[in-house]
Backbone bond lengths (Angstrom), bond angles and torsions (degrees), N, CA, C in turn:
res aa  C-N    CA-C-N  psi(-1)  N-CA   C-N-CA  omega(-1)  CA-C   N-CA-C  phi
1 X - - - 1.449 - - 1.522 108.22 -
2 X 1.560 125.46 137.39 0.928 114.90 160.89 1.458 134.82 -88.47
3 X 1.096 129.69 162.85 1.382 145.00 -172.58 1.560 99.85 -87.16
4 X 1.088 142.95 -39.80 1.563 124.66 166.21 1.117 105.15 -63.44
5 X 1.869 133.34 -49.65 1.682 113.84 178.36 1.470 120.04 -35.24
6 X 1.463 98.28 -58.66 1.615 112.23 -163.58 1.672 104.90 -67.03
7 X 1.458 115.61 -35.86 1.763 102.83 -171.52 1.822 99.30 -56.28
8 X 0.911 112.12 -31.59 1.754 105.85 -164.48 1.603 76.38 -68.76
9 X 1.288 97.43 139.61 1.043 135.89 168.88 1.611 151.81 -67.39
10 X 1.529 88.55 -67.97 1.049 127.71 161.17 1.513 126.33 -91.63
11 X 1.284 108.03 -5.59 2.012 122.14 149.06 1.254 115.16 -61.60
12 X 1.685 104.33 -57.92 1.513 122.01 -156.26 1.899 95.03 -77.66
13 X 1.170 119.89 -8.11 1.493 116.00 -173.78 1.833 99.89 -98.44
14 X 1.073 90.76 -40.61 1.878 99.11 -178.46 1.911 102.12 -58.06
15 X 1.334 107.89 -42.13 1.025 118.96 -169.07 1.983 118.94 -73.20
16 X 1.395 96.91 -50.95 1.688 120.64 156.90 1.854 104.68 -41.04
17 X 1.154 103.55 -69.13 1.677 121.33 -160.07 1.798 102.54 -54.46
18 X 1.386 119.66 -36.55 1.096 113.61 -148.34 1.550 95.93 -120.81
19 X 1.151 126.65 -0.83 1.702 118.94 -166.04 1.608 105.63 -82.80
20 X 1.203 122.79 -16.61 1.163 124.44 146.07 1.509 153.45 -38.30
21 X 1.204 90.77 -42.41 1.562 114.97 -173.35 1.762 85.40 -96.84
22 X 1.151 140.63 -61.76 1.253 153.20 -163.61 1.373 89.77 -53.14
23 X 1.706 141.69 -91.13 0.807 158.41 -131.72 1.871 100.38 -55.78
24 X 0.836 163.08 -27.52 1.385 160.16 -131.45 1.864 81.16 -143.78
25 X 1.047 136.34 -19.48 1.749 122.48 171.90 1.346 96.61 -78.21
26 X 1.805 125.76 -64.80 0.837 121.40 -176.14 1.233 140.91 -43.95
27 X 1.633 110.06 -39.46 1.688 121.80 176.51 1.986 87.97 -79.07
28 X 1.079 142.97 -1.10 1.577 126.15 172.46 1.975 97.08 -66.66
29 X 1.545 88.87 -52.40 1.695 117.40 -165.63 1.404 95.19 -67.69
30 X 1.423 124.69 -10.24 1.560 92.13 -174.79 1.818 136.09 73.94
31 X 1.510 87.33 18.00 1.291 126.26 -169.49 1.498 132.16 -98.90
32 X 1.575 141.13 157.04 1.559 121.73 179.60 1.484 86.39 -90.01
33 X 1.129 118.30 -179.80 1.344 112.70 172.67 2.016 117.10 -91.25
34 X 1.156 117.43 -10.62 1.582 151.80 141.47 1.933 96.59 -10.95
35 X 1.470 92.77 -74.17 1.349 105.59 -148.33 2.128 89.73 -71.54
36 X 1.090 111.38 -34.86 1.926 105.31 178.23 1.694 99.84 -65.47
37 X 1.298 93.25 -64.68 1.857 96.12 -176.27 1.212 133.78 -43.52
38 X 1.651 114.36 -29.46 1.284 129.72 153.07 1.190 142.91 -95.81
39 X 1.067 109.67 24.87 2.041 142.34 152.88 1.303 88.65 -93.71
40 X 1.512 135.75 -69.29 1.293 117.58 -150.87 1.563 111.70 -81.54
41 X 2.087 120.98 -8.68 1.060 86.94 178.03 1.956 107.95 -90.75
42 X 1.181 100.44 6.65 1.535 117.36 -161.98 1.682 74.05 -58.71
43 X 1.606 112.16 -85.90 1.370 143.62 -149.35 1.720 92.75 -39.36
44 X 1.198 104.36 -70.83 1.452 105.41 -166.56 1.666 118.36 -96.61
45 X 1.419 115.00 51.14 1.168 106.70 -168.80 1.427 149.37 13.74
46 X 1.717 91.07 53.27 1.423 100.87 -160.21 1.371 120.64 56.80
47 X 1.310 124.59 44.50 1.638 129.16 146.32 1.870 98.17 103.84
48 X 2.017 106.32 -2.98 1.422 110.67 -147.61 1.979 91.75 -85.03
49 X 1.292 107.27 -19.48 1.661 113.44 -149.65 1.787 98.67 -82.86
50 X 1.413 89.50 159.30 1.507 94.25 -161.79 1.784 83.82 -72.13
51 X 1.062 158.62 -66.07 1.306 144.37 -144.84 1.338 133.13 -78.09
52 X 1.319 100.35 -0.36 1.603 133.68 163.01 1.651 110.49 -87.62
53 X 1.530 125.51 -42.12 1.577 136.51 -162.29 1.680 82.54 -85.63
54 X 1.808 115.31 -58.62 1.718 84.56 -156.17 1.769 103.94 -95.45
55 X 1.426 107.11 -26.73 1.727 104.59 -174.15 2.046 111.47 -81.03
56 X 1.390 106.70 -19.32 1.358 105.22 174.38 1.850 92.52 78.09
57 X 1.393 110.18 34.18 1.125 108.23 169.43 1.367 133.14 -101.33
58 X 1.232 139.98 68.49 1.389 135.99 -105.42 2.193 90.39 -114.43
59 X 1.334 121.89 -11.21 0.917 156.01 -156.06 2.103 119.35 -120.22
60 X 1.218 81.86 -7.15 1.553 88.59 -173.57 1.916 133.29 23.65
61 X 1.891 83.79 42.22 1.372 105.06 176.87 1.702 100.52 -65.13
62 X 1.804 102.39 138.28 1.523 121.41 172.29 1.699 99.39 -78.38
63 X 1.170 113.96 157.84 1.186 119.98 178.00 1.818 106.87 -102.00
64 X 1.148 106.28 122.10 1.453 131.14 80.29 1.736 91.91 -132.46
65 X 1.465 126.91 115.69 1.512 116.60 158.42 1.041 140.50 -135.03
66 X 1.626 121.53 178.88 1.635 96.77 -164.62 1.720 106.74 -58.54
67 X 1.464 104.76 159.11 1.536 115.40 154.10 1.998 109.77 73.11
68 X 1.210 105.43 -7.01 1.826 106.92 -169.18 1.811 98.76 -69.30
69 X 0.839 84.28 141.40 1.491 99.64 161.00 1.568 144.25 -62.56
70 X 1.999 94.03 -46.13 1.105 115.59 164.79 1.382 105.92 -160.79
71 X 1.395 120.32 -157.83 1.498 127.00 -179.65 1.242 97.55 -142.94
72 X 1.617 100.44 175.53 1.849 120.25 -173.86 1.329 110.76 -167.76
73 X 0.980 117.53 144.06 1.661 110.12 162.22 1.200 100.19 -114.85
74 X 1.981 98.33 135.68 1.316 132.97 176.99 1.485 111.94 -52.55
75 X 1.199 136.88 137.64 1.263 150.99 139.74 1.983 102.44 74.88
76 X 1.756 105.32 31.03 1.554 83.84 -160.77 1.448 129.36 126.93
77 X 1.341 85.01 -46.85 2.110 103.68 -146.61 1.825 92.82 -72.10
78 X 0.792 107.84 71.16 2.163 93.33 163.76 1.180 113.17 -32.50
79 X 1.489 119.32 -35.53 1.471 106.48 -169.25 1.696 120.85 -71.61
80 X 1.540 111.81 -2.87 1.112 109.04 -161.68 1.927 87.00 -138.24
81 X 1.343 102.34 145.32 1.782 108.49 -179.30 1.631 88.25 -131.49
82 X 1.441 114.90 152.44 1.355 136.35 -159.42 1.909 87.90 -139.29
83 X 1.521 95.77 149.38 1.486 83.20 175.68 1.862 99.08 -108.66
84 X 1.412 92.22 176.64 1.650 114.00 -175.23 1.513 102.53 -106.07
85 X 1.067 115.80 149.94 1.590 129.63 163.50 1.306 126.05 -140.30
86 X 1.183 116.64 164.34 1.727 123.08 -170.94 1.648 87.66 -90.50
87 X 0.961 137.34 -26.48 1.164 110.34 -161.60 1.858 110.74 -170.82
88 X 1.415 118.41 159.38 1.675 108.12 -164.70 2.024 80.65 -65.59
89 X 0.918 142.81 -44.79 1.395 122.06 -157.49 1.330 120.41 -70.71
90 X 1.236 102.39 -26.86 1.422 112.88 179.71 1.889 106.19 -71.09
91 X 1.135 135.48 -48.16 1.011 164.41 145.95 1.820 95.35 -19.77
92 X 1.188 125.24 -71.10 1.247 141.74 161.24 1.539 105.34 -19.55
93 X 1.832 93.13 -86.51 1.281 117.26 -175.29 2.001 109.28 -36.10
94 X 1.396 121.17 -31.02 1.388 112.93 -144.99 2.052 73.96 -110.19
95 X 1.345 130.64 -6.13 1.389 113.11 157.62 0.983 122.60 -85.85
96 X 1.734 131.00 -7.05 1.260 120.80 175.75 1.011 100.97 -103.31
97 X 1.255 127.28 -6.22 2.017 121.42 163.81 1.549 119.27 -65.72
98 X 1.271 90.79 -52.73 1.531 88.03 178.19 1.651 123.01 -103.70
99 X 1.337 114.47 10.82 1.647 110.72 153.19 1.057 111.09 -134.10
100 X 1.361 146.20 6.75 1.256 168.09 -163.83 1.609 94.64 -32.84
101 X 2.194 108.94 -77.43 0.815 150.19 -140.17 1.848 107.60 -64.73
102 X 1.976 86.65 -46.23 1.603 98.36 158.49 1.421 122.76 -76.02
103 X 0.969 148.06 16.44 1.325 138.86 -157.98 1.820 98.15 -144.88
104 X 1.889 108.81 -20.71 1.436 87.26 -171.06 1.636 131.33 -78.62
105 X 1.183 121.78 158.47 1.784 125.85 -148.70 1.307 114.64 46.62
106 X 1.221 142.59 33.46 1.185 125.20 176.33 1.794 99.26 -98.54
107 X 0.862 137.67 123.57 1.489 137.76 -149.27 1.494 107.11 -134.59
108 X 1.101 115.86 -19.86 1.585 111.58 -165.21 1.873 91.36 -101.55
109 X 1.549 129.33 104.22 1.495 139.90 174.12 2.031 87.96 -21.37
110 X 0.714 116.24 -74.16 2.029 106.27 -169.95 1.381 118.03 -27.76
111 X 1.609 97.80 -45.49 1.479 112.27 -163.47 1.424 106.36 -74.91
112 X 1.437 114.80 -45.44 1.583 136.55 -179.07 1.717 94.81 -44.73
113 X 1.625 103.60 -64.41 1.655 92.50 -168.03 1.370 115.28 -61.12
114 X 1.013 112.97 -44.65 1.449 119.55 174.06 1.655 121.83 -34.81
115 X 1.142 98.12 -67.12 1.635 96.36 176.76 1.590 112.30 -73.45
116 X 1.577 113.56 -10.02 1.647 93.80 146.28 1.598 118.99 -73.88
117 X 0.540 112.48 -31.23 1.568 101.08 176.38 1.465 133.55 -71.70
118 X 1.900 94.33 -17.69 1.529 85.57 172.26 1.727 104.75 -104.82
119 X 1.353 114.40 17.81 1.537 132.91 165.91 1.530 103.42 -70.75
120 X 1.242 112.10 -35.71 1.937 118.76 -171.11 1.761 88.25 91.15
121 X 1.297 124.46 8.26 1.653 103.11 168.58 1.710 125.37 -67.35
122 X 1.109 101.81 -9.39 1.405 126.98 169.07 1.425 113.43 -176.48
123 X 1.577 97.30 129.24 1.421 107.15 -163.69 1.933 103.79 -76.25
124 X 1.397 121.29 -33.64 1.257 119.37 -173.69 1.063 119.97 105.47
125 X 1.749 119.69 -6.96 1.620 124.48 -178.16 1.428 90.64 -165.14
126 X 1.742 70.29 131.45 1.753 112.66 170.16 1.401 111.60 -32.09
127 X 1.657 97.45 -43.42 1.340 89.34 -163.92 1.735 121.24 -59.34
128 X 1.202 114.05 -32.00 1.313 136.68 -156.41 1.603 103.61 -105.94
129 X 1.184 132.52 21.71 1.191 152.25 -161.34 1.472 124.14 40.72
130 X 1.377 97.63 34.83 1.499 97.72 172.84 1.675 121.91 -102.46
131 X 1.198 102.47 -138.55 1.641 94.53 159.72 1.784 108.59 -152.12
132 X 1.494 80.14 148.05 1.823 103.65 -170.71 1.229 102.81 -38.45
133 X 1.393 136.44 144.56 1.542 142.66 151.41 1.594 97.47 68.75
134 X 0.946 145.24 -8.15 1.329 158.54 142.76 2.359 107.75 40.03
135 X 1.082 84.10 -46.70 1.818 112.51 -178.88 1.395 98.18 -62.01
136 X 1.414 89.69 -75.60 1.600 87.37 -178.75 1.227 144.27 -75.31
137 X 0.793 113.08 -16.00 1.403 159.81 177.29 2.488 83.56 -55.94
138 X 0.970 71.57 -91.92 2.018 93.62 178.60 1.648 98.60 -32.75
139 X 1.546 106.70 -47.57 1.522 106.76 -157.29 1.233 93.95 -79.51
140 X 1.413 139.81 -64.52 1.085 133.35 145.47 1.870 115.88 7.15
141 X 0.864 111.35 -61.30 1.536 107.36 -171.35 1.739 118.27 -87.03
142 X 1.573 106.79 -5.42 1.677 110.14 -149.65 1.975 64.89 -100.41
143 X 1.194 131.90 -60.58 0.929 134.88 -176.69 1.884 118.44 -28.88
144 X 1.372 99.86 -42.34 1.691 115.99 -174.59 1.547 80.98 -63.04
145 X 1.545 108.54 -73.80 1.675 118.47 -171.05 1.407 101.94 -29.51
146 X 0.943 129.34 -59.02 1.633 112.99 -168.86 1.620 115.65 -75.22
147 X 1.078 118.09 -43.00 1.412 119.84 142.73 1.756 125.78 -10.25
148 X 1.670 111.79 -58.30 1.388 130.59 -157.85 1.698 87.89 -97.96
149 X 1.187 120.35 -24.01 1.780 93.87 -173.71 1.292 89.76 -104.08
150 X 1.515 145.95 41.30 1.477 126.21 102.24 1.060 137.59 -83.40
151 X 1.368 122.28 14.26 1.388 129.00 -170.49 1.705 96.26 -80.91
């Protein structure tokens, strides 16, 4: 384990707090639990991002989705609705509903991002409102995640 994973703090707590709730989606998906925890800390900057703190959107599901409560648009934008949830599991629950299907056994963090992207959960370019390198980017982080739940 490294000692830069674990000093962050506030990683290793996002990571502690939530592997619980994660862990029983992932074994549905056929999954480490790595590859959920590190979508959600990607999405919601580790629990830090405003649409995770007030919508409980930990997943940066668009609205209309499974299980939300309500909707909002982020920062303003009408053009775009975000969904609401009661809770990070529920939030959880409504990403393995609706990408579940793409994502199940894919086990190796590369592979995981990847077939989000050819899900349209992120397109991978700016241009298209996603984000650049998008794959790696995720794998990159699912990797830290496994890293941080030995800390």
């Amino acid at each position: 384990m490294s000692a830069r994973l674990c000093n962050n703090i506030s990683a290793v707590t996002f990571v502690s707090k939530y592997k619980a709730v994660c862990q029983p989606i992932a074994d549905q998906l056929d999954l480490p639990v790595e590859n959920i925890l590190g979508l959600a800390a990607q999405e919601s900057q580790y629990g830090t991002g405003r649409i995770a703190r007030d919508l409980n959107n930990y997943f940066s599901m668009h609205a209309p989705a499974p299980l939300q409560s309500g909707a909002e648009s982020p920062q303003g934008n009408a053009a775009i609705k975000v969904a609401k949830f009661a809770s990070f599991q529920q939030s959880a629950q409504s990403f393995a509903q609706r990408y579940g299907g793409s994502v199940r056994g894919k086990r190796e963090p590369m592979e995981f991002a990847q077939a989000l992207v050819r899900s349209g959960y992120n397109s991978g370019d700016a241009a298209t409102g996603g984000r650049n390198g998008f794959a790696k980017y995720l794998a990159d982080i699912i990797v830290a995640v496994r890293g941080r739940l030995a800390c």
